[in-house]
C-alpha positions as CSV (number, residue, x, y, z in Angstrom):
1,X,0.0,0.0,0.0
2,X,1.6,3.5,-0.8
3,X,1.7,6.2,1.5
4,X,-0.4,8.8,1.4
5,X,0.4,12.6,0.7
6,X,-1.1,15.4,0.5
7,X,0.2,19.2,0.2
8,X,-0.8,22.3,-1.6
9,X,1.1,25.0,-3.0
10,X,2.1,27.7,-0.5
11,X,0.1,31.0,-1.7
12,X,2.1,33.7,-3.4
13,X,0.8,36.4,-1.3
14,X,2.0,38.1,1.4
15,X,-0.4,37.5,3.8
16,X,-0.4,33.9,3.4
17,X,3.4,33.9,3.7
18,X,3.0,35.7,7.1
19,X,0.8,33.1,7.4
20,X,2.6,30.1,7.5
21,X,5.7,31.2,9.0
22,X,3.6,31.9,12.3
23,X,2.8,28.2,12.0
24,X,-0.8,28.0,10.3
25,X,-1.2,24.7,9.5
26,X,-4.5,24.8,7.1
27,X,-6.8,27.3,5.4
28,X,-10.4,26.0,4.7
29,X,-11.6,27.0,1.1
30,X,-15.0,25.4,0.8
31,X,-17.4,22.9,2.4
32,X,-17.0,19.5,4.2
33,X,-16.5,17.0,1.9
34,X,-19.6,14.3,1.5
35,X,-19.0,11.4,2.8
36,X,-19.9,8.1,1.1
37,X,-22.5,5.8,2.6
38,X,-20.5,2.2,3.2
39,X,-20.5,-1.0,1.5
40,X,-21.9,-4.1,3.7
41,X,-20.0,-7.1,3.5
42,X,-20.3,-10.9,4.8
43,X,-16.5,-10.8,5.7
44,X,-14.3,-8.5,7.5
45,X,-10.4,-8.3,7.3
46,X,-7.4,-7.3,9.4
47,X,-5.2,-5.8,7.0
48,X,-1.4,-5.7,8.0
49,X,-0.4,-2.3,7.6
50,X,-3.5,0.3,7.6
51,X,-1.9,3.3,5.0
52,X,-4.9,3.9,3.8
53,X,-9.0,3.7,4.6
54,X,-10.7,0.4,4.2
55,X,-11.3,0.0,0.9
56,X,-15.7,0.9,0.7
57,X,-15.1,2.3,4.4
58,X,-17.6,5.0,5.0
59,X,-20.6,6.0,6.9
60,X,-23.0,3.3,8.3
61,X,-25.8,2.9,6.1
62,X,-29.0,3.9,8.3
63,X,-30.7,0.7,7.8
64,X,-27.8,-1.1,9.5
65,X,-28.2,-1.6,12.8
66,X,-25.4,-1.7,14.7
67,X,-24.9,-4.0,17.7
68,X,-20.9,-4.3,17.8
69,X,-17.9,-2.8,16.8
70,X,-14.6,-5.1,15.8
71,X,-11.8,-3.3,15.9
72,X,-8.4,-4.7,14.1
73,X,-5.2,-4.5,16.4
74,X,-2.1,-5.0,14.6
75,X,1.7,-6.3,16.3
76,X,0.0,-8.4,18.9
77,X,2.2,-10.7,20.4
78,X,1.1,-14.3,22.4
79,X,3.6,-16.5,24.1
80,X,2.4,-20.2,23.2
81,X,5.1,-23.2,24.2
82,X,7.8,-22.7,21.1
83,X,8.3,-18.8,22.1
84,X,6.4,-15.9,20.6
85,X,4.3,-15.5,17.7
86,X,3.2,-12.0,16.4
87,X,-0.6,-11.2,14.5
88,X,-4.0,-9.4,15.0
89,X,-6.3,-9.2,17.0
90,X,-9.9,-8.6,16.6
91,X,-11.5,-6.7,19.2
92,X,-15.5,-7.1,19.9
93,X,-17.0,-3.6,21.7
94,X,-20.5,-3.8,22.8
95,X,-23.0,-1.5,25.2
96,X,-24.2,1.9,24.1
97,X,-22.7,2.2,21.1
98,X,-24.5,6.0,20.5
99,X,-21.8,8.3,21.4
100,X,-19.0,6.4,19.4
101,X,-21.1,6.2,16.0
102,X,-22.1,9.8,16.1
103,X,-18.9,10.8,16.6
104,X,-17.7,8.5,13.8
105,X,-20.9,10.2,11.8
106,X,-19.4,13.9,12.5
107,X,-18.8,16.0,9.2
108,X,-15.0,16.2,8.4
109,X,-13.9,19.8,8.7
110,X,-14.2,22.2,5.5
111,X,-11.4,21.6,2.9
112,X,-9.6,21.0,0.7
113,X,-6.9,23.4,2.6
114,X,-4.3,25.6,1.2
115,X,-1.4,24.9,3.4
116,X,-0.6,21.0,4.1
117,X,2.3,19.6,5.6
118,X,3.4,16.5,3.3
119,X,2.6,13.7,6.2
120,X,1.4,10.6,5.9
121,X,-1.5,9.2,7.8
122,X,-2.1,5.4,9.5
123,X,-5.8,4.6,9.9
124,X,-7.2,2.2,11.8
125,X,-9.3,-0.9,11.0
126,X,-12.9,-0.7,12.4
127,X,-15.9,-2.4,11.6
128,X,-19.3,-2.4,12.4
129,X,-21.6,-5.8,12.9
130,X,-25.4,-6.1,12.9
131,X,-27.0,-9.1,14.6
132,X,-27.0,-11.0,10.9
133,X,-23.4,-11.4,11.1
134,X,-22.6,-8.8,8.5
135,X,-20.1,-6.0,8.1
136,X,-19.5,-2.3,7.6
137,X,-16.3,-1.0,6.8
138,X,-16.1,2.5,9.0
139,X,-14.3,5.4,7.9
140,X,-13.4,8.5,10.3
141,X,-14.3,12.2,9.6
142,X,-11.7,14.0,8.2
143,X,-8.9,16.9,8.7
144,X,-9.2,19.7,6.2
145,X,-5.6,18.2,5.4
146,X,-7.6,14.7,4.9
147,X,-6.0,13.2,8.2
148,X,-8.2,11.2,10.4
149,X,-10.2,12.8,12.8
150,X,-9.3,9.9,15.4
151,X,-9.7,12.0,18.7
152,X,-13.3,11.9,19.6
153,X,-14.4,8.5,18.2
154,X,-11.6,6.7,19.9
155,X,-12.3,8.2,23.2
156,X,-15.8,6.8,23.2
157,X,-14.6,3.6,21.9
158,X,-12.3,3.3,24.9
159,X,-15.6,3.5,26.8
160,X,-17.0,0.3,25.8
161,X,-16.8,-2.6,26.7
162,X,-14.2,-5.4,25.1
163,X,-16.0,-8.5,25.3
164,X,-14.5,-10.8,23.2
165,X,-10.5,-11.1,21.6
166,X,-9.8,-13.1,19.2
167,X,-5.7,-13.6,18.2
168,X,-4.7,-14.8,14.7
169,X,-0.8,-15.3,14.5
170,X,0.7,-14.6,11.3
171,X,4.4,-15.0,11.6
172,X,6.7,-16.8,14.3
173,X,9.0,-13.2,16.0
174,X,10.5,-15.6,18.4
175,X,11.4,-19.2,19.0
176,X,13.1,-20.3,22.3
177,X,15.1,-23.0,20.6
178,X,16.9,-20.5,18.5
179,X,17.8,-18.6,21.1
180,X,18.5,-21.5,23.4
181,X,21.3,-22.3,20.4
182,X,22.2,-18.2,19.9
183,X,20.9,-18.2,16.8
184,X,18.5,-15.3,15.6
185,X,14.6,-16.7,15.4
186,X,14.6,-14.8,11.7
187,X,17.7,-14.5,9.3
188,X,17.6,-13.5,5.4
189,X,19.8,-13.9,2.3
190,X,21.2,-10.0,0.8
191,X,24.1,-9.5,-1.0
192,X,24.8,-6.2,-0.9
193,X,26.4,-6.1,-4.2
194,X,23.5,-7.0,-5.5
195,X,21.8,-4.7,-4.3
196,X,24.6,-1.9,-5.1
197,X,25.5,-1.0,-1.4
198,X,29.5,-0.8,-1.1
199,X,31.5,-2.7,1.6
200,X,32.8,-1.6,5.0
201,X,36.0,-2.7,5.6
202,X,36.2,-5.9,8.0
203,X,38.5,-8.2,9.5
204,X,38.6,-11.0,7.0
205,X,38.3,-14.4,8.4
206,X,41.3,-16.0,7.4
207,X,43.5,-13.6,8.9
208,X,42.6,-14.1,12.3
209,X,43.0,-17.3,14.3
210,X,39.6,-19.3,14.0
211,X,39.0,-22.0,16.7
212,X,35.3,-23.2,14.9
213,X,31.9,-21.9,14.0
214,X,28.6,-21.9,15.1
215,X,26.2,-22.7,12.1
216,X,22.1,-21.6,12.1
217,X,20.5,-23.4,9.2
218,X,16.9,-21.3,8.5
219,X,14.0,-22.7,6.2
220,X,12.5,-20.2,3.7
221,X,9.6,-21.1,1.4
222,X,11.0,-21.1,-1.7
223,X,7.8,-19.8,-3.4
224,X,7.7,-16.9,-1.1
225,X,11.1,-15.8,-2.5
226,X,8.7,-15.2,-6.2
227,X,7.3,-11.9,-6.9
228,X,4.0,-11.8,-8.7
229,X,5.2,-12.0,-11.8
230,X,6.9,-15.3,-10.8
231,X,11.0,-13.6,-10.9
232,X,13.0,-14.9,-8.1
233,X,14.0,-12.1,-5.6
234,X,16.6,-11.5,-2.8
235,X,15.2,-13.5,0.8
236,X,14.4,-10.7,3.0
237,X,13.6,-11.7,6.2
238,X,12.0,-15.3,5.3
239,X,13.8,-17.3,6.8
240,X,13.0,-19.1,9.8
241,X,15.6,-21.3,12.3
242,X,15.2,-25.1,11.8
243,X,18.5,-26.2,14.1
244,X,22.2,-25.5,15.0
245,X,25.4,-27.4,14.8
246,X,29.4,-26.8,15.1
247,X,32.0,-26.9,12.7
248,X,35.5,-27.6,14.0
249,X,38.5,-25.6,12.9
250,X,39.9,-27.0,10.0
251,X,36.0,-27.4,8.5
252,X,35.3,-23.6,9.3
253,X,38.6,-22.8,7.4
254,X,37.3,-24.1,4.6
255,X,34.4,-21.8,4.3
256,X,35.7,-18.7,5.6
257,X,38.7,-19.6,3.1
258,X,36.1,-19.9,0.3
259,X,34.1,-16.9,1.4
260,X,37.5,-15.1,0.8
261,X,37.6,-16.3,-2.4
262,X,37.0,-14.3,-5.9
263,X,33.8,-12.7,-6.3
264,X,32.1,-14.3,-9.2
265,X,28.9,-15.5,-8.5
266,X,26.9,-16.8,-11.7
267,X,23.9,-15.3,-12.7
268,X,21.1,-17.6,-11.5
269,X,17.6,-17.6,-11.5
270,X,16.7,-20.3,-8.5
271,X,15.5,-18.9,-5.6
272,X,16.9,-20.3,-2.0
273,X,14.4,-22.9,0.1
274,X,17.1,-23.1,2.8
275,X,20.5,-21.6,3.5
276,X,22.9,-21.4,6.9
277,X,24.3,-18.5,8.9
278,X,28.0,-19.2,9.8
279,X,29.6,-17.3,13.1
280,X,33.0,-17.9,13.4
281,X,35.0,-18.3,17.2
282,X,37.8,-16.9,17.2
283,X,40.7,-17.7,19.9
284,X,40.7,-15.6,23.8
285,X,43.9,-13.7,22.2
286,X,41.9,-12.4,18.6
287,X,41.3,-8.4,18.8
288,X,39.2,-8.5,15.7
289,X,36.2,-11.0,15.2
290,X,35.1,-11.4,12.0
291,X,31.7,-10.9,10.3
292,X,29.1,-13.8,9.9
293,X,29.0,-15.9,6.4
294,X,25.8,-16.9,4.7
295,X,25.4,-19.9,2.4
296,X,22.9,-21.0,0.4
297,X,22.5,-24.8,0.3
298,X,20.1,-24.9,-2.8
299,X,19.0,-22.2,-4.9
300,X,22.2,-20.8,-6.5
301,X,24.0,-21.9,-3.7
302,X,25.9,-18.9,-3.3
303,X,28.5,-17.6,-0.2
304,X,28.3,-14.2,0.6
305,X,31.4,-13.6,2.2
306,X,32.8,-11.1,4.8
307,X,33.3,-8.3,2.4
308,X,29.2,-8.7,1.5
309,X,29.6,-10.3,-2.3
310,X,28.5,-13.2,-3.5
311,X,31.1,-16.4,-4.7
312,X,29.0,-19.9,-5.6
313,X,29.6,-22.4,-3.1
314,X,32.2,-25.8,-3.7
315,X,29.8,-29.3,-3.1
316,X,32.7,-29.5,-0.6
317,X,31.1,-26.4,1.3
318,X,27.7,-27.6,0.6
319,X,28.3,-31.3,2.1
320,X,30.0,-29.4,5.6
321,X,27.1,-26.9,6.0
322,X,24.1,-29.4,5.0
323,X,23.1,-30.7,8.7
């Protein structure tokens, strides 16, 4: 969803540059917007990341009586027996639901306005249910700037009463086991030559005296490393821990000495279903410690070294790093 913005042109005159440098934030030039009547539905939706209204949010429609209101709560965390999983949760209001809905029905102040600052504005997810089990996307009256006019409404809804939560988790934030090992819960694949960010300069890990490594193997979904159009991109943060194991001196040389290696990475088109992150331990006397090593073990099975560019990986490195 994009962010919106909204701004005007300063005026040219004078007056209106006196105007805003004393700080005036908007200048109404004509009526209230109308505000559309919503659309019922027989579902409702908690949508991630709420950049925009509800798509046919509005005004309750009069002959939709209204004997709830679900409200959407984004970033809600529950701890269940593996760790920590994050989602939404669907919040159930009910009691006199008067004040909140005619303060959701106020008229949105007169607009558009001359002066805007270039902001953009989160709304939140709120629906209203009738006894049938349908739905009305609500909208909230407006800014002259076309912000939410959140103030009002949301003080009466904190007036209700919540009587039901439901949680639906939607991604795993934390899993004991990982951290039990020292392994991050989340890891992703990025070389950043690919994506055209130059090196810092780091200790490389054959110059410093390596005693082992710890290894995190994560699991991505291969398909979610697809764009819509089916092109293979970069693994974000997709990846999630599966287990942990040690690599002994001589077998850490080998990858840190292949991670050192020449920069020539194929071009390949297979996306990664699984890769490792390698920490090397360095000896009690070693001042520098060097930077992490990410492998692929399928996909285009590449290293990205501890200068951030990507090499392909020997079968010698895949057959070590493959638990």
């Amino acid at each position: 969803m994009r962010m919106e913005m909204r701004m005007l042109a300063p005026l040219a005159t004078g007056a209106a540059t006196l105007l805003l440098l004393a700080g005036c934030a908007s200048i109404p030039l004509g009526p209230p917007p109308v505000r559309e009547v919503a659309a019922v539905s027989d579902t409702m939706s908690c949508p991630d990341l709420v950049l925009n209204p509800l798509p046919g949010a509005g005004l309750v429609p009069e002959d939709f009586e209204v004997v709830a209101v679900l409200e959407c709560a984004n970033g809600v965390t529950r701890e269940d027996a593996d760790g920590t999983v994050a989602g939404n949760e669907v919040r159930r209001y009910e009691g006199d639901l008067t004040e909140f809905l005619d303060a959701m029905a106020a008229p949105s102040d007169p607009g558009p306005a001359a002066v805007c600052p270039a902001i953009g504005y989160g709304f939140r997810a709120i629906w209203a249910t009738d006894a049938a089990g349908r739905f009305v996307p609500m909208s909230f009256p407006s800014t002259a700037c076309g912000g939410p006019k959140e103030e009002e409404p949301l003080a009466a809804l904190a007036r209700l009463e919540v009587v039901d939560r439901t949680f639906s988790d939607t991604v795993r934030v934390e899993l004991r086991e990982a951290t039990a090992a020292g392994c991050a819960t989340r890891a992703g694949v990025a070389p950043l030559n690919v994506l055209g960010w130059a090196p810092t300069e780091t200790p490389s890990a054959v110059e410093v005296e390596v005693s082992g490594a710890m290894v995190c193997v994560y699991q991505a979904d291969a398909a979610d490393a697809l764009d819509d159009a089916g092109t293979p991109t970069l693994i974000g943060d997709g990846g999630l821990f599966a287990t942990a194991f040690s690599l002994d001196s001589p077998e850490a040389h080998v990858v840190l000495t292949a991670a050192a290696g020449p920069a020539t990475a194929r071009d390949c088109g297979e996306a990664a279903s699984r890769f490792v992150v390698l920490y090397p331990r360095t000896v009690t006397n070693a001042v520098d410690t060097p930077v992490p090593v990410t492998v692929e073990l399928d996909g285009c099975q590449r290293i990205i070294g501890t200068d951030f560019r990507a090499r392909p990986a020997s079968p010698e490195v895949i057959a070590l790093l493959s638990p």
